[in-house]
C-alpha positions in Angstrom: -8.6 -62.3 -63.1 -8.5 -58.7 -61.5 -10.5 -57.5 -64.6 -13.2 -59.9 -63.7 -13.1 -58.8 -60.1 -13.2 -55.1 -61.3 -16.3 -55.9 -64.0 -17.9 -58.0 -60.9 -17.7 -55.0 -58.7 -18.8 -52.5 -61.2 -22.3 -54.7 -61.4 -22.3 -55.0 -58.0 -22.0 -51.4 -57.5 -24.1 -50.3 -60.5 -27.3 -52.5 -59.0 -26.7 -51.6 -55.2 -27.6 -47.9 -56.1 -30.5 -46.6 -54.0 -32.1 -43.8 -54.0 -32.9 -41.3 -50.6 -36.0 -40.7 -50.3 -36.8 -36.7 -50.4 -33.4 -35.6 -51.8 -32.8 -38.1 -54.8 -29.7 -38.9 -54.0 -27.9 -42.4 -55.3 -26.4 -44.0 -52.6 -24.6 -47.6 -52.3 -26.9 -50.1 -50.5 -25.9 -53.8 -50.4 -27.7 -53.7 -47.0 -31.6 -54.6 -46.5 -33.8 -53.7 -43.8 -34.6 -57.6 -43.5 -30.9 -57.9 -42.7 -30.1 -54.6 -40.4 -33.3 -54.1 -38.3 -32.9 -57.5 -36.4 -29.2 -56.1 -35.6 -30.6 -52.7 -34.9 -33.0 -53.7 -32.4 -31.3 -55.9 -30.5 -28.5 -53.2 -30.2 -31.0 -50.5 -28.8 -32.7 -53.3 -26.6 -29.0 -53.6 -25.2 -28.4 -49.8 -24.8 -31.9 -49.3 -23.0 -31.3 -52.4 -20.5 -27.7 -50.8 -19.9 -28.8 -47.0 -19.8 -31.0 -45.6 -16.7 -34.1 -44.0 -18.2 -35.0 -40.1 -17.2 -37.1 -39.8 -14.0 -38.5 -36.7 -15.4 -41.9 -37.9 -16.6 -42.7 -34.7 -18.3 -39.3 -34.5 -20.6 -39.8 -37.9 -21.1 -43.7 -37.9 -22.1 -42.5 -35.1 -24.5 -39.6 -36.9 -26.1 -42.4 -40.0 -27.1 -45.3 -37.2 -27.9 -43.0 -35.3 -30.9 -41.8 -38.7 -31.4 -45.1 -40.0 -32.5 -46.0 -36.9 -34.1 -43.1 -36.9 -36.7 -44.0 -40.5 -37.3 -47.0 -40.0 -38.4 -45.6 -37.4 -40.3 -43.1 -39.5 -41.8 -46.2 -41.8 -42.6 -47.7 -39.3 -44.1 -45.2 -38.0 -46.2 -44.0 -41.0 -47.7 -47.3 -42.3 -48.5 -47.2 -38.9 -50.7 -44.5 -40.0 -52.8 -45.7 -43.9 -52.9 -43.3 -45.0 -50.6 -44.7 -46.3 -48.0 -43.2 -50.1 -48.6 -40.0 -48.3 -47.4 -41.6 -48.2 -43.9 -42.0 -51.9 -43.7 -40.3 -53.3 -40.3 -40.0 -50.2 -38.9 -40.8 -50.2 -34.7 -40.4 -47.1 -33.8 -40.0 -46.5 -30.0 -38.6 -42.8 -28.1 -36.8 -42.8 -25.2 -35.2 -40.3 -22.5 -32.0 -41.9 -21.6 -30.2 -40.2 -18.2 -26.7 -39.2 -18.9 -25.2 -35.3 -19.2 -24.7 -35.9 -22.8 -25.3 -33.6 -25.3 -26.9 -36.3 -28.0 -29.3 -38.1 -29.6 -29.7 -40.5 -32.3 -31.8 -42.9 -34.6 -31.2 -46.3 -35.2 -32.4 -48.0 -38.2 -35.7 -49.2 -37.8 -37.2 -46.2 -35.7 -35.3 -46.5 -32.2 -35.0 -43.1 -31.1 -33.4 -42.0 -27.4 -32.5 -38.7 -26.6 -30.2 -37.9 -23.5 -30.9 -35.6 -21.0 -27.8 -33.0 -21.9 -29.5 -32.3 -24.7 -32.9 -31.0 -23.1 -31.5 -27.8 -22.1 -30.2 -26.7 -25.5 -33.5 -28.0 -27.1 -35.3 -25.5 -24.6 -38.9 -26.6 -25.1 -41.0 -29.0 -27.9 -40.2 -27.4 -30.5 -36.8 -27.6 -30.1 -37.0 -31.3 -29.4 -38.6 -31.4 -33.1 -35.9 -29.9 -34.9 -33.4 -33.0 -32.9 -36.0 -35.5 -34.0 -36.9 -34.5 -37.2 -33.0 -34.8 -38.3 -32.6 -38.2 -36.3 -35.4 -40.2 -37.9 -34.4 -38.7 -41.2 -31.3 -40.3 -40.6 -33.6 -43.6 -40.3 -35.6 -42.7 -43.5 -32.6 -42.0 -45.8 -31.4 -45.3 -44.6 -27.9 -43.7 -44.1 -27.2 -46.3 -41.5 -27.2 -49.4 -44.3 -25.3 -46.9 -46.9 -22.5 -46.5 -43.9 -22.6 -50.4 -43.2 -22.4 -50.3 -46.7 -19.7 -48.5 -47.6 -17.5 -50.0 -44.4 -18.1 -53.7 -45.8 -16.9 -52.6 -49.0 -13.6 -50.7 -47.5 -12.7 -53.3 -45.1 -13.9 -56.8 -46.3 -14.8 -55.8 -50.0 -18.0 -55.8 -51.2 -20.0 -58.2 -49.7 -23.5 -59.3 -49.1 -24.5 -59.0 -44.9 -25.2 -63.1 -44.4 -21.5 -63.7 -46.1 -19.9 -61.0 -44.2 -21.4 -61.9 -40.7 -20.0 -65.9 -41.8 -16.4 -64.9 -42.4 -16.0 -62.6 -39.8 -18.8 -61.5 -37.5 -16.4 -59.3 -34.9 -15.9 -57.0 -38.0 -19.2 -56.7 -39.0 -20.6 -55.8 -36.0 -18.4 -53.5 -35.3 -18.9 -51.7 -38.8 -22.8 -51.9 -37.7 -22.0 -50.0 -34.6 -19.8 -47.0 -36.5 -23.1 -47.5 -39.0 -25.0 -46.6 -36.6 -23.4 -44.3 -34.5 -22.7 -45.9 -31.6 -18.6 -46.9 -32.1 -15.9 -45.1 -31.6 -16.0 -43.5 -35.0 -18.4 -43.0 -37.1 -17.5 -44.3 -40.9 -16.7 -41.9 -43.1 -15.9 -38.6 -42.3 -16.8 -37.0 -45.5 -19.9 -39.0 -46.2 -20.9 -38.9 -42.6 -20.9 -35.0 -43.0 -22.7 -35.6 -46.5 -25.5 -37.9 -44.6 -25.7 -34.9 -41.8 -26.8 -32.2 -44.1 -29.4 -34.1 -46.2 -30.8 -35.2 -42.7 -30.9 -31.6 -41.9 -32.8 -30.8 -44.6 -35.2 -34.2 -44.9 -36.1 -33.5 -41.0 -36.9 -29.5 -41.3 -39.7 -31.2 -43.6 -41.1 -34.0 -41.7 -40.9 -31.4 -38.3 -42.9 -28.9 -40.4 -45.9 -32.0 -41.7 -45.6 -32.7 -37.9 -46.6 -29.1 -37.2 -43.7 -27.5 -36.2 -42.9 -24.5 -37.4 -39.3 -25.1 -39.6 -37.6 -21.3 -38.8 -37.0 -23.0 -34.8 -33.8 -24.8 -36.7 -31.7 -22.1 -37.4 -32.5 -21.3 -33.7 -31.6 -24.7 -31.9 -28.2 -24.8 -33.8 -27.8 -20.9 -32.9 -27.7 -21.9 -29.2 -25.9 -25.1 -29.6 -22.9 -22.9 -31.3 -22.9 -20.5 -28.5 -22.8 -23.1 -26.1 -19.7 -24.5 -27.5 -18.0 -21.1 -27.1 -15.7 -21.6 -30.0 -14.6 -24.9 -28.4 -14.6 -28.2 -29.3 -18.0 -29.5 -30.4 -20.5 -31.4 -28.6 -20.3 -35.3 -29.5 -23.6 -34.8 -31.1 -21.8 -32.1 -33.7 -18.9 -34.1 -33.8 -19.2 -34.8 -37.9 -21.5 -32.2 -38.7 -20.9 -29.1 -40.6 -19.2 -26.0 -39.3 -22.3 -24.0 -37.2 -22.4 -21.2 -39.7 -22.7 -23.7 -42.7 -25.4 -25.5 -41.2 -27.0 -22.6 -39.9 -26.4 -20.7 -43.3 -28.0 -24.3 -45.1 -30.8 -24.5 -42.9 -32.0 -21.0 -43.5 -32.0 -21.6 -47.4 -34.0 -24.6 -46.7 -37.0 -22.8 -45.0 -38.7 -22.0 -47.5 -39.4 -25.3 -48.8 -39.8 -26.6 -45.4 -43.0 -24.1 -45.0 -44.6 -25.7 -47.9 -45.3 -27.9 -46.3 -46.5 -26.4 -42.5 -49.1 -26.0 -41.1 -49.9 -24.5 -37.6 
């Protein structure tokens, strides 16, 4: 009997293997867009009725501006690599949520808020670029269905979403909300570090198709390690490699990146 269960779960695994888009990497996805986009949305709907939106019209008209310029840059790009089916579902919104936080995040399905804490350390438009160029990544790699994944498969075994959300829908949406970000943990340390880098490097190239220039990275993530002053990180860098690493990482990743800019 437990060979059958370990021969069932090998299939299983072996045919929930996905691929990220840009970077190549396999990933295990038992998790459609059909199934976590409805969740997604209705999450974000939630957070945006709760949050109080920024009064500043001008940080706020920027956030949806380099918003909709790295989606069409997105667009763009994965029409390139004949993957633009990927983008099915997707309804992308930017918002400016009011709260000293320093943060910001993508949910599946393109619901992007930024909070006000981090305006500072992005400085100007460019800087918000480099934040939304990694978030959306985040989106495109689908990293938020690969952590839902991978927590179905830890805590209730490796299950389909409709099964899961019959037998125990507390559990599941709680795995949703570390999947996306928004629990009190966020899945998988290692992976989630994993996820952080390859969105680091998928968002210096959509930021660059969305005519940013890719060398402001290095710089953001410069000022965001001297304002933490050797202390603990911002929640935003809270599973994210050390400053140097990423700073080191996103430098070698430059000169790809400028392939693919233009000013």
């Amino acid at each position: 009997m437990k060979r059958i269960a370990a021969l069932t779960l090998a299939i299983t695994l072996l045919y929930a293997c996905a691929s990220v888009p840009v970077t190549g990497r396999k990933q295990l996805n038992v998790v459609s867009n059909g199934e976590i986009f409805p969740m997604s949305f209705q999450q974000y709907e939630k957070v945006i009725k709760e949050s109080k939106l920024s009064s500043n019209q001008a940080q706020s008209a920027m956030i949806k501006s380099v918003g909709g310029k790295i989606k069409t840059a997105v667009e763009a790009y994965m029409a390139s690599i004949g993957a633009s089916s990927s983008l099915q579902g997707f309804s992308w919104d930017f918002n400016l949520i009011e709260e000293d936080v320093v943060n910001a995040w993508c949910m599946p399905g393109g619901k992007v808020a930024f909070y006000t804490g981090i305006m500072p350390v992005c400085k100007d438009e460019v800087g918000v670029a480099v934040v939304m160029g990694h978030e959306v990544a985040h989106a495109i790699a689908n990293h938020g269905a690969e952590r839902m994944s991978q927590g179905m498969a830890v805590n209730m075994g490796l299950s389909s979403l409709s099964s899961a959300m019959g037998s125990n829908p507390t559990m599941t949406e709680q795995i949703f909300l570390q999947s996306a970000g928004l629990g009190s943990q966020l899945g998988v340390l290692a992976y989630s570090r994993t996820h952080e880098s390859e969105a680091d490097k998928i968002g210096l190239i959509f930021m660059a198709m969305a005519g940013y220039d890719p060398n402001a990275a290095p710089a953001f993530w410069e000022r965001m390690k001297s304002m933490s002053g050797g202390s603990a990180q911002p929640e935003f860098m809270s599973t994210h490699p050390s400053h140097d690493k990423r700073i080191q990482d996103l430098k070698a990743s430059v000169p790809e990146a400028m392939k693919y800019y233009k000013k």
